[in-house]
C-alpha positions in Angstrom: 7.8 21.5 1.3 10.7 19.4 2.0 14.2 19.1 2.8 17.0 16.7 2.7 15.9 15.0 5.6 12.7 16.0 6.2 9.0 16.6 5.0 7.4 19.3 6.9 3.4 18.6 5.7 1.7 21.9 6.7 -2.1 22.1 5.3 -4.7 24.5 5.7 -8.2 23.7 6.5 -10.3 24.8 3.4 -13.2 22.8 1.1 -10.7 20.1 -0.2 -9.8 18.7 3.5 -11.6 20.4 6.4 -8.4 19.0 8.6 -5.7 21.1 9.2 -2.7 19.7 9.8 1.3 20.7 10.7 3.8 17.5 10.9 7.2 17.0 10.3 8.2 13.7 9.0 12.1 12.0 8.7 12.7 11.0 5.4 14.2 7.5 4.9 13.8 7.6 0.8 13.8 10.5 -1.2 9.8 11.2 -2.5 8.5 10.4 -5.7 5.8 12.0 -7.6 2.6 9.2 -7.7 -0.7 9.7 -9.9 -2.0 6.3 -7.9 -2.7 4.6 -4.4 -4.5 1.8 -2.7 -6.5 3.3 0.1 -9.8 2.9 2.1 -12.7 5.2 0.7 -15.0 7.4 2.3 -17.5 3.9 2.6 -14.5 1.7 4.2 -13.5 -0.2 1.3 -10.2 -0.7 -0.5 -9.9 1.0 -3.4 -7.4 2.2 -5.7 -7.5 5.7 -6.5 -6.2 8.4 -9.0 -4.3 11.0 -6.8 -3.6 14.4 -6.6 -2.1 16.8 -4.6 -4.6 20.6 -4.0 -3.1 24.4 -4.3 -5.1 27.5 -3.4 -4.3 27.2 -7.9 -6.0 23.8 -7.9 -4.4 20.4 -9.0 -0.4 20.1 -8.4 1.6 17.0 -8.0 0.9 14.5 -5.0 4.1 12.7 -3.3 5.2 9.6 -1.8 8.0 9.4 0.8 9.1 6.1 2.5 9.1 8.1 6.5 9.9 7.0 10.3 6.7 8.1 12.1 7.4 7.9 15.6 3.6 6.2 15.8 4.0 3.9 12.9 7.1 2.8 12.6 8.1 2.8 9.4 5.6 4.0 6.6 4.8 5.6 3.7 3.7 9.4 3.2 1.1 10.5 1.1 1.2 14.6 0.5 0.8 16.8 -2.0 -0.1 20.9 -1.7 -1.4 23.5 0.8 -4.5 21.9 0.8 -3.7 18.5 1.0 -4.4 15.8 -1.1 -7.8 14.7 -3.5 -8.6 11.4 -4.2 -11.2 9.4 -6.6 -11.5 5.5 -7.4 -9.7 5.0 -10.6 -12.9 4.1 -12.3 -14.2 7.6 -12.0 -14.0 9.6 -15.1 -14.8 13.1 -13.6 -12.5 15.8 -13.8 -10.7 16.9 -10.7 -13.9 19.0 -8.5 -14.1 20.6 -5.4 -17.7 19.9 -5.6 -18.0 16.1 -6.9 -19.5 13.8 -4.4 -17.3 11.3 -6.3 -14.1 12.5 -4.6 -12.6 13.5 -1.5 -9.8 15.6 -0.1 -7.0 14.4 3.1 -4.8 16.9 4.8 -2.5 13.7 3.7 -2.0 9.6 4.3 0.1 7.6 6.1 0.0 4.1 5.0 1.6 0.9 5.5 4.9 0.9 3.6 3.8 -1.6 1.5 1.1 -0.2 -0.1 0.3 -0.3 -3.7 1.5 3.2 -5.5 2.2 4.4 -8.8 
């Protein structure tokens, strides 16, 4: 999913993010593998959130990649699988679930580059 340089996010539409999505990003830092990011929730609030990344498998790692975006400047890059990315507040105790109305799935983010991960 990505090379020296660059990111190439490709994700299918399916249950976890209805979006699809193809993008290529540049690469200014090489990614890092996060479990954890401050982002806006399905209601518009703030929120940190456990992260993931989906598979057609289910769960696999979610990344983080300071990128130039062309429309943002400077930012950082949330991805993680074929199917994108799921996300729940970090108070949530459910396990990972297609079908939880606790949680919800993004083709991927692209945040401020100062945003809270871990």
């Amino acid at each position: 999913m990505n090379n020296t340089n660059f990111i190439d996010v490709e994700v299918s539409a399916d249950i976890n993010s209805p979006w699809p999505l193809h993008r290529i990003f540049q690469t200014l830092r090489s990614p890092t593998q996060i479990s954890r990011v401050l982002t806006t929730n399905p209601k518009g609030l703030d929120t940190m959130c456990d992260v993931i990344g989906w598979s057609p498998t289910g769960t696999c790692p979610a990344w983080s990649a300071l990128v130039d975006d062309s429309g943002e400047g400077v930012a950082i890059l949330i991805y993680g699988g074929e199917h994108g990315i799921r996300l729940k507040d970090i108070n949530c105790q459910e396990l990972w679930d297609l079908e939880s109305i606790n949680q919800w799935g993004e083709p991927c983010l692209l945040l401020d580059k100062d945003v809270k991960i871990e």
